[in-house]
PDB file of N, CA, C and O in Angstrom:
ATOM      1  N   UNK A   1      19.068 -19.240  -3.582  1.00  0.00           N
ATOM      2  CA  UNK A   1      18.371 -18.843  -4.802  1.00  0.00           C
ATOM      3  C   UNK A   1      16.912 -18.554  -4.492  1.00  0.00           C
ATOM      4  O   UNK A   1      16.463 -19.047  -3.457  1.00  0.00           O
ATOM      5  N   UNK A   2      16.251 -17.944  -5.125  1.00  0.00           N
ATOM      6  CA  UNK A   2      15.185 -17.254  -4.697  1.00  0.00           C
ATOM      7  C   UNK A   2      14.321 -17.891  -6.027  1.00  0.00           C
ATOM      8  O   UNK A   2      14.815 -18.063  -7.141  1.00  0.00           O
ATOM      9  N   UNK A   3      12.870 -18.209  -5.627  1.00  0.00           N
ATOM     10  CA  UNK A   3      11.930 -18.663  -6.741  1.00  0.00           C
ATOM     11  C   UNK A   3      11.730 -18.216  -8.181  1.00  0.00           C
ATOM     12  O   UNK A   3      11.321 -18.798  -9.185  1.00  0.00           O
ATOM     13  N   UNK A   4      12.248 -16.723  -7.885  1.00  0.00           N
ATOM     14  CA  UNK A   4      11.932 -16.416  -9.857  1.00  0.00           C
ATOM     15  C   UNK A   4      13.191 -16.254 -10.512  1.00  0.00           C
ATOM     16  O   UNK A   4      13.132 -15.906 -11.691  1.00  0.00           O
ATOM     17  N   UNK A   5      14.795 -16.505  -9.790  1.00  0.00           N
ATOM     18  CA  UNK A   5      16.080 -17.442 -10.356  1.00  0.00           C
ATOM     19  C   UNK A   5      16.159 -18.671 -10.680  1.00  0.00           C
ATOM     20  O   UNK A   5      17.163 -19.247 -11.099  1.00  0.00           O
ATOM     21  N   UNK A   6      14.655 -19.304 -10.420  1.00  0.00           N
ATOM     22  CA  UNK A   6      14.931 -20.806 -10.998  1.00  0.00           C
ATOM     23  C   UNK A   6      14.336 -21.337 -11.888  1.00  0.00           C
ATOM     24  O   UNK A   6      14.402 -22.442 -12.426  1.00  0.00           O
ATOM     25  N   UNK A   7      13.289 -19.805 -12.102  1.00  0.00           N
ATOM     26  CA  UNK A   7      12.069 -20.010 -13.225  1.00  0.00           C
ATOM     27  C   UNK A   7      12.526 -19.657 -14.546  1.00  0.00           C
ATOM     28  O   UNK A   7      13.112 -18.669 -14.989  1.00  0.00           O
ATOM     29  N   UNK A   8      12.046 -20.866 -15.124  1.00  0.00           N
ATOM     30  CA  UNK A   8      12.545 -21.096 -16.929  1.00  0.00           C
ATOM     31  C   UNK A   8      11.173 -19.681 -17.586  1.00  0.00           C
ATOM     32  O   UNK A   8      10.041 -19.379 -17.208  1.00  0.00           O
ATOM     33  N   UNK A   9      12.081 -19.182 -18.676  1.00  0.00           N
ATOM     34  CA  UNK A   9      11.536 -18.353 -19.504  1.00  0.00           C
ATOM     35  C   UNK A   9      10.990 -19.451 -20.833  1.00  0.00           C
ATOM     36  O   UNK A   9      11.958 -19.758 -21.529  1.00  0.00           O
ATOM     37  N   UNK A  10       9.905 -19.977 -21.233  1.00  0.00           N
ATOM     38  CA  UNK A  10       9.508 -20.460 -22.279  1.00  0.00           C
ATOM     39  C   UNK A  10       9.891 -19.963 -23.428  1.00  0.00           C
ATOM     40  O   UNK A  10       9.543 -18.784 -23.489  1.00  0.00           O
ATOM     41  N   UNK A  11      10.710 -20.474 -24.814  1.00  0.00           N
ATOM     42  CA  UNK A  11      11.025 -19.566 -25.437  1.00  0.00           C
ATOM     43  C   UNK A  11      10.928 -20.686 -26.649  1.00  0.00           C
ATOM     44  O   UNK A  11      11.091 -21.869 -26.348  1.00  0.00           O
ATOM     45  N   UNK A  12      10.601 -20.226 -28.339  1.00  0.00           N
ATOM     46  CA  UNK A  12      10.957 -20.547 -29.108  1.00  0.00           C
ATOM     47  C   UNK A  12      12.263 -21.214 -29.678  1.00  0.00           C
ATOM     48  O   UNK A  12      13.043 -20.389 -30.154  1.00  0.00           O
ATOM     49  N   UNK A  13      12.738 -22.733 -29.745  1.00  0.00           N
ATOM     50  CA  UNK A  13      13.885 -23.183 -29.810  1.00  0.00           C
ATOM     51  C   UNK A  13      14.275 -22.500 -31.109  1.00  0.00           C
ATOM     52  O   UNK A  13      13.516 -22.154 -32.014  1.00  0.00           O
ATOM     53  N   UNK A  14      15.840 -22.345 -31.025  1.00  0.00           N
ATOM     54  CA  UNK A  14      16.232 -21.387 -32.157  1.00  0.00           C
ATOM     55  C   UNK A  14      16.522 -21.978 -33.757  1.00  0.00           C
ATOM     56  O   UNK A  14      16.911 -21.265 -34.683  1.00  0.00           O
ATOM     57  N   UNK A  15      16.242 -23.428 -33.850  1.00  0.00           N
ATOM     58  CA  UNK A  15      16.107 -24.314 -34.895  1.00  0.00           C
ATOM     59  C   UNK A  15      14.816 -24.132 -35.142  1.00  0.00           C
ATOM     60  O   UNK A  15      14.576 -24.303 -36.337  1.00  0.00           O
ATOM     61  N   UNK A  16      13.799 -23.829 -34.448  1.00  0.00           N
ATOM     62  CA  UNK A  16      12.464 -24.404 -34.699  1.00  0.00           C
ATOM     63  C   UNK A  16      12.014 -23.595 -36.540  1.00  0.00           C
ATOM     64  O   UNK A  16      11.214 -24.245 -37.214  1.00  0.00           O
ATOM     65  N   UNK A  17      12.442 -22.584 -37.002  1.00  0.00           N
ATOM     66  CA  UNK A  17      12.579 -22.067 -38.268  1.00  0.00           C
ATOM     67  C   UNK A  17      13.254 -22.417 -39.327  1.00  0.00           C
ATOM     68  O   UNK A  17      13.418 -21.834 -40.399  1.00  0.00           O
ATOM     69  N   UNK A  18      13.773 -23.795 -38.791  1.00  0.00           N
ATOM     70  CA  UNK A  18      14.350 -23.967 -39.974  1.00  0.00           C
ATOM     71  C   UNK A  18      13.918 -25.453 -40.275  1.00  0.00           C
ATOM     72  O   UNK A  18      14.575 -26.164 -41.035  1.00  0.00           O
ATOM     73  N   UNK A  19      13.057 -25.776 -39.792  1.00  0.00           N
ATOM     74  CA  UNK A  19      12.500 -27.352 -40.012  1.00  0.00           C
ATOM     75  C   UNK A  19      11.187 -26.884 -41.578  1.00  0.00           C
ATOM     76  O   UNK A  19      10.571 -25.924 -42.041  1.00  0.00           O
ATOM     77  N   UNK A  20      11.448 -28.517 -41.834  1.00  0.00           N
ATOM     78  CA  UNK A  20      10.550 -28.264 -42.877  1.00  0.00           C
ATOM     79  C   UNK A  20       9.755 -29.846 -42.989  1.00  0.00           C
ATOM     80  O   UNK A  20      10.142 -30.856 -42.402  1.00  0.00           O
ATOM     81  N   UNK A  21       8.644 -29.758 -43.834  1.00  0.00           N
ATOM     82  CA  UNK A  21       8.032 -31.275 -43.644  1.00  0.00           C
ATOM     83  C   UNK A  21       9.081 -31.864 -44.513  1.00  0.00           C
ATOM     84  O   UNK A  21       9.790 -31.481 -45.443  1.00  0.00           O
ATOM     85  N   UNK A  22       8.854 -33.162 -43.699  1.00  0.00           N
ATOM     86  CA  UNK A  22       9.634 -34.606 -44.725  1.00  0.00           C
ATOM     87  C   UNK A  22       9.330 -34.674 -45.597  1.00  0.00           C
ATOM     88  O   UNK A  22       8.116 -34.769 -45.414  1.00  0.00           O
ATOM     89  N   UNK A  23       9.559 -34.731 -47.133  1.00  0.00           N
ATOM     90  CA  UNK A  23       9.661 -35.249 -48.122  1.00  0.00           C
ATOM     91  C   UNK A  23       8.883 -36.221 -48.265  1.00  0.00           C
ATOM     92  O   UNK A  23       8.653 -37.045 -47.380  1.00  0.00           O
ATOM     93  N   UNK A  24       8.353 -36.225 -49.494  1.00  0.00           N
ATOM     94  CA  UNK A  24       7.307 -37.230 -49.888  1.00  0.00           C
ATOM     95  C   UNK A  24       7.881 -38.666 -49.784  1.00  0.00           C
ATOM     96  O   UNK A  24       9.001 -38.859 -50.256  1.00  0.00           O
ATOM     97  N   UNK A  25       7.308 -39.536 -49.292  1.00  0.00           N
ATOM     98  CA  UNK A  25       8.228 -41.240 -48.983  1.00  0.00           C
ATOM     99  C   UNK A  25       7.348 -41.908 -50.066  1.00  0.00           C
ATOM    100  O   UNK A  25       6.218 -41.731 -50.522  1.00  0.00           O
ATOM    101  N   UNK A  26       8.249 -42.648 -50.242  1.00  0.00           N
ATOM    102  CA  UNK A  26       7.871 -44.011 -51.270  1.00  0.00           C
ATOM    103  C   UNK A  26       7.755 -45.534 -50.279  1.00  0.00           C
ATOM    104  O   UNK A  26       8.247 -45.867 -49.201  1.00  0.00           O
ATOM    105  N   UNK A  27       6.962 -46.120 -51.140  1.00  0.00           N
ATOM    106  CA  UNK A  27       6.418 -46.999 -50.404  1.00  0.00           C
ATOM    107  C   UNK A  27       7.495 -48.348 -51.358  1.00  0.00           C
ATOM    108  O   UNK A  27       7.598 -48.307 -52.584  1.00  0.00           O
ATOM    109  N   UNK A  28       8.078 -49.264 -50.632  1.00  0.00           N
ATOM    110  CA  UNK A  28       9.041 -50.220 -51.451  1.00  0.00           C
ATOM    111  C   UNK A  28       8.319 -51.248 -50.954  1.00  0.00           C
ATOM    112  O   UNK A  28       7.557 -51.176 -49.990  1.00  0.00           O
ATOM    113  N   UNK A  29       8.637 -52.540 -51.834  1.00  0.00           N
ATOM    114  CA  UNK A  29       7.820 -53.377 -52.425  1.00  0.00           C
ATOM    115  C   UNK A  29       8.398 -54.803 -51.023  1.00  0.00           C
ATOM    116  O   UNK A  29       7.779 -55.776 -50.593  1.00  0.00           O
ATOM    117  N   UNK A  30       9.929 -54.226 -50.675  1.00  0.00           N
ATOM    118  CA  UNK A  30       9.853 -55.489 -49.361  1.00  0.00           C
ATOM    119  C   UNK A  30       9.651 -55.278 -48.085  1.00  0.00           C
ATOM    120  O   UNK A  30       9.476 -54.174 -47.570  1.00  0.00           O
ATOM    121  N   UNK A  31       9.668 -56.324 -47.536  1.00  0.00           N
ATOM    122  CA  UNK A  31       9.229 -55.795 -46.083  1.00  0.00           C
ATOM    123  C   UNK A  31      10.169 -56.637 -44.931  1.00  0.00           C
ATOM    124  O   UNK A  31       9.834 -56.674 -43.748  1.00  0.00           O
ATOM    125  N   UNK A  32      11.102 -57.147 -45.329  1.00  0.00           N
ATOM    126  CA  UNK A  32      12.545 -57.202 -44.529  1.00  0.00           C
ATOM    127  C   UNK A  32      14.068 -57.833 -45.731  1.00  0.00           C
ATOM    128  O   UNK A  32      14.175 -58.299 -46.866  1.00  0.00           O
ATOM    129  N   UNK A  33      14.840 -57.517 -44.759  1.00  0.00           N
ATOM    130  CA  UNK A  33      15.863 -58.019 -45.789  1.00  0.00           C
ATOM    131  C   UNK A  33      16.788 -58.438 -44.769  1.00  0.00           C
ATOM    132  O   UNK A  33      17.059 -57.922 -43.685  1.00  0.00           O
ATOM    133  N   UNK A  34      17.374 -59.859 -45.542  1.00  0.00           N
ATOM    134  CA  UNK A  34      18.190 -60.780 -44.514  1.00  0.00           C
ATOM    135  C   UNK A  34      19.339 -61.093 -45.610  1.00  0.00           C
ATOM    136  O   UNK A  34      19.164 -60.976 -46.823  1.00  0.00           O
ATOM    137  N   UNK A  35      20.480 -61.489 -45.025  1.00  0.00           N
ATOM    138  CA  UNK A  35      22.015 -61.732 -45.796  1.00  0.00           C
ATOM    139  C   UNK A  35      22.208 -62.952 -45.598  1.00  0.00           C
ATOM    140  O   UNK A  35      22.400 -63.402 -44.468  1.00  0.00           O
ATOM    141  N   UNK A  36      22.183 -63.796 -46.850  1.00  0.00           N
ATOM    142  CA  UNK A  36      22.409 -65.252 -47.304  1.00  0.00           C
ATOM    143  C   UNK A  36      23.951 -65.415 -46.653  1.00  0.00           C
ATOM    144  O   UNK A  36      24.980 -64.748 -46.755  1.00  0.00           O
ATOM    145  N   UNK A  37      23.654 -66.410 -46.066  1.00  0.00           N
ATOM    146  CA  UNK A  37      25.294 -67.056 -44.912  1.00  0.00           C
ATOM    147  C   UNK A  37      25.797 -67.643 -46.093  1.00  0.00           C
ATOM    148  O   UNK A  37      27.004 -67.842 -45.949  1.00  0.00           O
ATOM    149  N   UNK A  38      25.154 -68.212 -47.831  1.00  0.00           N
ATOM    150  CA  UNK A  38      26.933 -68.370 -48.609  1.00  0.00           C
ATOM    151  C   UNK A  38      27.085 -67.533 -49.433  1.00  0.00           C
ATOM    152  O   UNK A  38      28.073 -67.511 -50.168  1.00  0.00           O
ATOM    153  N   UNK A  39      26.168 -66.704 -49.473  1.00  0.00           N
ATOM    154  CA  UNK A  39      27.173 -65.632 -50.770  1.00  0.00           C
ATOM    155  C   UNK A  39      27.364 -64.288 -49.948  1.00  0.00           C
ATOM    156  O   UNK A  39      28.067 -63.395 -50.420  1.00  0.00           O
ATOM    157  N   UNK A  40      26.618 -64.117 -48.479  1.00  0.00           N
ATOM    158  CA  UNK A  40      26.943 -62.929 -48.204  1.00  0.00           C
ATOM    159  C   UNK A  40      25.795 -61.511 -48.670  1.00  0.00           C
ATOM    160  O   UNK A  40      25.422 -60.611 -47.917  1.00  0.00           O
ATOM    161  N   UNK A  41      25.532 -61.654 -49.744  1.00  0.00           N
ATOM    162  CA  UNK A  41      24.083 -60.520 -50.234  1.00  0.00           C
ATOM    163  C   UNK A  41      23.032 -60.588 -49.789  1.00  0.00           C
ATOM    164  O   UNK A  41      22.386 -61.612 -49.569  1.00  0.00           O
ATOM    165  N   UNK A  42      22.584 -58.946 -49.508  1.00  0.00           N
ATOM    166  CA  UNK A  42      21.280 -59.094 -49.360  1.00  0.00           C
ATOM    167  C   UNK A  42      20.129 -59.438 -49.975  1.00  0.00           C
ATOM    168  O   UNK A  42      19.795 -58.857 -51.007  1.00  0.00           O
ATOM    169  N   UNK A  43      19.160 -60.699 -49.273  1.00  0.00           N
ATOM    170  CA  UNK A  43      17.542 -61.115 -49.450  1.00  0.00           C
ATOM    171  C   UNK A  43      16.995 -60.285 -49.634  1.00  0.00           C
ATOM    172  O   UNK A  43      17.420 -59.394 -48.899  1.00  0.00           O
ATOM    173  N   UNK A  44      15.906 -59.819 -50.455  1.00  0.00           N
ATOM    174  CA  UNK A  44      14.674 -58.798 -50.146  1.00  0.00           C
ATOM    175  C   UNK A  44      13.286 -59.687 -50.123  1.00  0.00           C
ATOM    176  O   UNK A  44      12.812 -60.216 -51.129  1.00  0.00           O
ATOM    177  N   UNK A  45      12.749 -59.755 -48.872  1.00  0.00           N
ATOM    178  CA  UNK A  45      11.451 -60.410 -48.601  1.00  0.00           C
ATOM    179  C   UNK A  45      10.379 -59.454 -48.580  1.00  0.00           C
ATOM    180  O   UNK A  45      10.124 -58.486 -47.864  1.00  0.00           O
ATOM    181  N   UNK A  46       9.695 -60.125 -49.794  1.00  0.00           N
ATOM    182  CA  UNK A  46       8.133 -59.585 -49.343  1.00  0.00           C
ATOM    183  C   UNK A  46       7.339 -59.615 -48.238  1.00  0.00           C
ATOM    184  O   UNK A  46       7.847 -60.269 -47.327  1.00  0.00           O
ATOM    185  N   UNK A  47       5.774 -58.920 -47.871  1.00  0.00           N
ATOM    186  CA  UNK A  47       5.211 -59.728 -46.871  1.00  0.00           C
ATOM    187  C   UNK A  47       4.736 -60.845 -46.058  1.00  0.00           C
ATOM    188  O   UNK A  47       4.376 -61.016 -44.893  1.00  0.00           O
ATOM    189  N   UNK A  48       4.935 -61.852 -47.596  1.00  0.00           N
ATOM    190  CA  UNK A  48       4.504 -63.112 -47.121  1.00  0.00           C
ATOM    191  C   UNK A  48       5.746 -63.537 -47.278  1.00  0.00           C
ATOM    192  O   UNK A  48       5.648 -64.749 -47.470  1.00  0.00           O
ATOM    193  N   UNK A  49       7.015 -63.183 -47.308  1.00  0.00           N
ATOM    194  CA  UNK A  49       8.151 -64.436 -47.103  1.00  0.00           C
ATOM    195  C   UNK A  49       8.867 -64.504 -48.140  1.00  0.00           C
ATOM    196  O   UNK A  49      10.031 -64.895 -48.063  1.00  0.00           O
ATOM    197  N   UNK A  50       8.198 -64.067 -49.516  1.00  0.00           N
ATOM    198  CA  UNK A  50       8.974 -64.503 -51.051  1.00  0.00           C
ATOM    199  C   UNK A  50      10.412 -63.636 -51.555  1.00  0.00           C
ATOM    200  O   UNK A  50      10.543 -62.419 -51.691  1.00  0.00           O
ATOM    201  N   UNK A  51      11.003 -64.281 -51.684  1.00  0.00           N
ATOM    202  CA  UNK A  51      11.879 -63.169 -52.177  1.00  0.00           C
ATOM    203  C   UNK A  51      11.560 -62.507 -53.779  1.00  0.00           C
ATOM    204  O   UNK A  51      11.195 -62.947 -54.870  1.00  0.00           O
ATOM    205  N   UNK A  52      11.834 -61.548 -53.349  1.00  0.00           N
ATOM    206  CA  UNK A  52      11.787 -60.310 -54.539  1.00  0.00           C
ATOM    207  C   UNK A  52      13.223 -59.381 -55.204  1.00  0.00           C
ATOM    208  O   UNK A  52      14.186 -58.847 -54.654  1.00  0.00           O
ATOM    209  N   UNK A  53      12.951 -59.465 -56.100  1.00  0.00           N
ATOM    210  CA  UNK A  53      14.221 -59.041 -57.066  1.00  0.00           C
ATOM    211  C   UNK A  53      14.416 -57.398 -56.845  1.00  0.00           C
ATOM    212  O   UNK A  53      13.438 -56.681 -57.052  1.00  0.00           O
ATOM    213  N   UNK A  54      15.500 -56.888 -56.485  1.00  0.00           N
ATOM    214  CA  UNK A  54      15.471 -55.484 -56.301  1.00  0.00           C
ATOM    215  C   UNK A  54      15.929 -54.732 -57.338  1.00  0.00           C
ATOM    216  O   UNK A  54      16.001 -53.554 -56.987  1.00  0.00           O
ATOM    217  N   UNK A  55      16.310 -54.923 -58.599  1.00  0.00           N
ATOM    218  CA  UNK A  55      17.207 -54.750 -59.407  1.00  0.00           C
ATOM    219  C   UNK A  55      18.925 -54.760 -59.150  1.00  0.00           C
ATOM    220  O   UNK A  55      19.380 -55.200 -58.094  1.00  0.00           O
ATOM    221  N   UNK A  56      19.813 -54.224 -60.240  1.00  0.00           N
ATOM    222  CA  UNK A  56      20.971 -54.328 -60.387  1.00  0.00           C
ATOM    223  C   UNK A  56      21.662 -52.806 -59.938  1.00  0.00           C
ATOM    224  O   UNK A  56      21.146 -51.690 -60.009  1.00  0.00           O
ATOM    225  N   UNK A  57      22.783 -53.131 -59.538  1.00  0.00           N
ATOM    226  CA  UNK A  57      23.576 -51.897 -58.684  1.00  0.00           C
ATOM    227  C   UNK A  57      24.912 -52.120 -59.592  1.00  0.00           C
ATOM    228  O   UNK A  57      25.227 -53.246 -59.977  1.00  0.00           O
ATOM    229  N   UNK A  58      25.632 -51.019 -59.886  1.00  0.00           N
ATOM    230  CA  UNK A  58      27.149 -50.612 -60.222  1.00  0.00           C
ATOM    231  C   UNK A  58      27.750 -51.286 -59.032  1.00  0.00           C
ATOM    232  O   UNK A  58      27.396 -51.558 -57.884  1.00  0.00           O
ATOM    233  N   UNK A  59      29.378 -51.528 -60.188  1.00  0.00           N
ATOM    234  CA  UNK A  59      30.300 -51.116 -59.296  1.00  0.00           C
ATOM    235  C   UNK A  59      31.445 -50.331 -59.795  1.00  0.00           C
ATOM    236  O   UNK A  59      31.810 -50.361 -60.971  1.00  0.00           O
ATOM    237  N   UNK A  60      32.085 -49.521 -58.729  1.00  0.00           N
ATOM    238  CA  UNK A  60      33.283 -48.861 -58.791  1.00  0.00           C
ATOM    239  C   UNK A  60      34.093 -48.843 -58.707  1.00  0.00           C
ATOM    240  O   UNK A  60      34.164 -49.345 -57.585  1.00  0.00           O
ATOM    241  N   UNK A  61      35.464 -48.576 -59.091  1.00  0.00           N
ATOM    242  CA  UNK A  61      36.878 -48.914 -58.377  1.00  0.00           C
ATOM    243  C   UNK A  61      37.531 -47.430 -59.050  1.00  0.00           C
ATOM    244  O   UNK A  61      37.235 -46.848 -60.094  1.00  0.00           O
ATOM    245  N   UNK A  62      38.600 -47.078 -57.917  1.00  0.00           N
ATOM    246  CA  UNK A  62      39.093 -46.197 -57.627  1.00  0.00           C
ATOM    247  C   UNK A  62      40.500 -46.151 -57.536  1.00  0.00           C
ATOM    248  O   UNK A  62      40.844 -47.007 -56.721  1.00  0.00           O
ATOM    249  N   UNK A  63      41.840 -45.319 -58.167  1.00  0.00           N
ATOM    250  CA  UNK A  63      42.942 -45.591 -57.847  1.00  0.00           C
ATOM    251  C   UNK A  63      43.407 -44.233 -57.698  1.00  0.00           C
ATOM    252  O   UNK A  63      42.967 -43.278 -58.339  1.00  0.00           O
ATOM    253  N   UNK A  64      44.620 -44.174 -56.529  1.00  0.00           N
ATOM    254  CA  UNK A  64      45.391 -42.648 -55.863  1.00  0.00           C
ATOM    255  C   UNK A  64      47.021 -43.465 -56.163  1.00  0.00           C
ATOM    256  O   UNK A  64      47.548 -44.571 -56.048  1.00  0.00           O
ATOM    257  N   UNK A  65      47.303 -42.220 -56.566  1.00  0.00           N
ATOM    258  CA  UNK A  65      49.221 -42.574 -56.577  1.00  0.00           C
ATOM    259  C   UNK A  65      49.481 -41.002 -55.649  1.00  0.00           C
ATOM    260  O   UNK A  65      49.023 -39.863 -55.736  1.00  0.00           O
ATOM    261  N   UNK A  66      50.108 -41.445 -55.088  1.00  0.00           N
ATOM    262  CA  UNK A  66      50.846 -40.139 -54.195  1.00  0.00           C
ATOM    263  C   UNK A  66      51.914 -40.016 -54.797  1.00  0.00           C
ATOM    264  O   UNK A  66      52.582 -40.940 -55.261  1.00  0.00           O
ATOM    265  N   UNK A  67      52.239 -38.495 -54.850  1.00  0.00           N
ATOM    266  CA  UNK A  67      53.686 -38.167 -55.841  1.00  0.00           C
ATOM    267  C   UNK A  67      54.314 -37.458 -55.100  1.00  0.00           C
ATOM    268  O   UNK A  67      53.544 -36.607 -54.653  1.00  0.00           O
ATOM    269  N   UNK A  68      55.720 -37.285 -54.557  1.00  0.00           N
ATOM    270  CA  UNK A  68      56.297 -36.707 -53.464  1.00  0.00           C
ATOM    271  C   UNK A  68      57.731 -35.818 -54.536  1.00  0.00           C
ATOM    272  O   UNK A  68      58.282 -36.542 -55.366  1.00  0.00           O
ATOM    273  N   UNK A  69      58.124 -34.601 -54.449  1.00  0.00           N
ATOM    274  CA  UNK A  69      59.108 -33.768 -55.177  1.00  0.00           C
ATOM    275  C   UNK A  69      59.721 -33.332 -54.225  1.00  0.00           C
ATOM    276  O   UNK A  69      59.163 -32.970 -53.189  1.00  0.00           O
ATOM    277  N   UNK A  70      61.121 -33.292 -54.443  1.00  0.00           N
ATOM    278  CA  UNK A  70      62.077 -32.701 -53.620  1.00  0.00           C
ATOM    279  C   UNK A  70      62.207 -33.281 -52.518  1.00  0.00           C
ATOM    280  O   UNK A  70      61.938 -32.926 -51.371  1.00  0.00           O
ATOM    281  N   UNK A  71      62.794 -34.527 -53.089  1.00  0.00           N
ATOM    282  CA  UNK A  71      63.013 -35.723 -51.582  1.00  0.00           C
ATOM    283  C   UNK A  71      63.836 -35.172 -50.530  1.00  0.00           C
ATOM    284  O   UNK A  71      63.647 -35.371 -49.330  1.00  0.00           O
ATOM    285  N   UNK A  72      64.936 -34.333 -51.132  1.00  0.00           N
ATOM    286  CA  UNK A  72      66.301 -34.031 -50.502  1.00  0.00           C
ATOM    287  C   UNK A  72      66.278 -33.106 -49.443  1.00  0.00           C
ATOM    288  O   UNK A  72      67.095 -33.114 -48.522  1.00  0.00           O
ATOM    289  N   UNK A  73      64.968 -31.979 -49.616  1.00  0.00           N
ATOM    290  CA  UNK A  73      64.803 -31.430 -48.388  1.00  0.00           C
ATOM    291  C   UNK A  73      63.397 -30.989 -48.353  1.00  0.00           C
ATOM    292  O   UNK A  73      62.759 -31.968 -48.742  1.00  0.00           O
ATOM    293  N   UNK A  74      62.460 -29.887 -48.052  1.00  0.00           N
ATOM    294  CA  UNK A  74      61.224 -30.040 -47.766  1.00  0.00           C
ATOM    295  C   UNK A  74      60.335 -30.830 -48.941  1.00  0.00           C
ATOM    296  O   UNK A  74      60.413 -30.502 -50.125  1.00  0.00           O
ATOM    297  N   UNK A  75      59.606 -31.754 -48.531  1.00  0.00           N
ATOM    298  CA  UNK A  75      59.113 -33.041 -49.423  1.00  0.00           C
ATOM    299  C   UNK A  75      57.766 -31.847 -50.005  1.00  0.00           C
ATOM    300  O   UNK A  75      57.224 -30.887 -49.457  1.00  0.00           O
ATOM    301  N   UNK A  76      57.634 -32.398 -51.153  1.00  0.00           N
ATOM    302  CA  UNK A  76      56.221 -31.336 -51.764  1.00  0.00           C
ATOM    303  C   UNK A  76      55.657 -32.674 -52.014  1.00  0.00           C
ATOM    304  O   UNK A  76      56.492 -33.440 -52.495  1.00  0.00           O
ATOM    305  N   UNK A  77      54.397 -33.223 -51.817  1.00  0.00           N
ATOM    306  CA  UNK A  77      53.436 -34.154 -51.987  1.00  0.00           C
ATOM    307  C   UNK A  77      51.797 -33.379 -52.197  1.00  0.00           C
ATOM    308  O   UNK A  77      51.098 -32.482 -51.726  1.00  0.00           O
ATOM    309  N   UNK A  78      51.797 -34.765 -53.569  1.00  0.00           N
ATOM    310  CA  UNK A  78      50.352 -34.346 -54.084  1.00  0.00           C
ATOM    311  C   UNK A  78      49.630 -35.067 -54.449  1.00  0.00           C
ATOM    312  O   UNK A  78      48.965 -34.898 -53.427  1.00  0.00           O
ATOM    313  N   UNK A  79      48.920 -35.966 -55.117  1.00  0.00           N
ATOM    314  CA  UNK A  79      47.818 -36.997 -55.247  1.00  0.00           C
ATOM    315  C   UNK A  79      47.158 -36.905 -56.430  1.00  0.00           C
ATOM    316  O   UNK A  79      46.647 -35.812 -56.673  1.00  0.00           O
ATOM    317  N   UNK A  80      47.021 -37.918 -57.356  1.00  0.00           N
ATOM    318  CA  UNK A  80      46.495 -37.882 -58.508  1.00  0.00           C
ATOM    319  C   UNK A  80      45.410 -39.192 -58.199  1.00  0.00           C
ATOM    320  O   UNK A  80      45.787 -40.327 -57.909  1.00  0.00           O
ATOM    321  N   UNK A  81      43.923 -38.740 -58.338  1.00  0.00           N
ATOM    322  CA  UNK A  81      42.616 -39.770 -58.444  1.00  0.00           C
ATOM    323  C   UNK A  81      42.078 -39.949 -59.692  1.00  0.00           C
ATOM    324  O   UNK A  81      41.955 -38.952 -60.404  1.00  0.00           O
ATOM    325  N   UNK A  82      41.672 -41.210 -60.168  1.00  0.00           N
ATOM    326  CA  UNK A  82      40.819 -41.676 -61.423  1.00  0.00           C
ATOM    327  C   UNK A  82      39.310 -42.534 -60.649  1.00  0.00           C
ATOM    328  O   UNK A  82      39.079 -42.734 -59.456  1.00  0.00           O
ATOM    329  N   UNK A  83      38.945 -42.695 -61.191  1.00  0.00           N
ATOM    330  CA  UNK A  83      37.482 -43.676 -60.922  1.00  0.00           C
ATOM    331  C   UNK A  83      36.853 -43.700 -62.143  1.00  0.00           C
ATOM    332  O   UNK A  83      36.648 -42.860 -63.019  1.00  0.00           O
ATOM    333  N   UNK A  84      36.470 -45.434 -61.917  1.00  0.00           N
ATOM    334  CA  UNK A  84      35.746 -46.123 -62.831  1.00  0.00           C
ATOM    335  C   UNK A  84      34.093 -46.394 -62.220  1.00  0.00           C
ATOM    336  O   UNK A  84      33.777 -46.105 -61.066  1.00  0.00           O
ATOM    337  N   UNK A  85      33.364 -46.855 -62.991  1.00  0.00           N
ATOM    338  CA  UNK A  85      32.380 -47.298 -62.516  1.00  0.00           C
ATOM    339  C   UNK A  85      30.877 -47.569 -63.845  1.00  0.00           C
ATOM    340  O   UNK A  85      30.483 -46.812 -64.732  1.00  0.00           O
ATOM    341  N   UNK A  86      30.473 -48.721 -63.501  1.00  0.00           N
ATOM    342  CA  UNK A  86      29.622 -49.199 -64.810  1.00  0.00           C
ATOM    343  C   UNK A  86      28.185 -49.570 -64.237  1.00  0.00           C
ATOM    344  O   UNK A  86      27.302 -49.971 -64.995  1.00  0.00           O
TER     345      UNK A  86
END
């Protein structure tokens, strides 16, 4: 190989047009969070140690029945979804 077969052409990466600045960040009120060994949930600690209340989160539940036609020779299957959530 000869010296100007090994020389890189500098070039504009082909993503570099499609970046944009980050989004404005918010600043949150803890500054670590640790999971209580008896209930399992996450702590939210302030800077000095206190715990702090993060508010309340939903929950959801979800149910699928699969429905299968024409057992006897090619099976036709299809899926019916509901979801709850408060």
């Amino acid at each position: 190989m000869t010296a100007s077969a090994t020389q890189l052409t500098a070039g504009r990466p082909w993503g570099a047009g499609r970046l944009a600045p980050y989004p404005t960040t918010v600043r949150r009120p803890h500054a670590t969070v640790t999971v209580d060994p008896d209930t399992q949930l996450g702590v939210f600690l302030d800077g000095r140690g206190q715990v702090i209340e993060m508010g309340k989160h939903g929950t959801s539940s979800g149910t699928e029945t699969n429905t299968t036609t024409n057992s006897d020779s090619a099976p036709d299957q299809g899926h019916d979804q509901d979801s709850e959530q408060d």
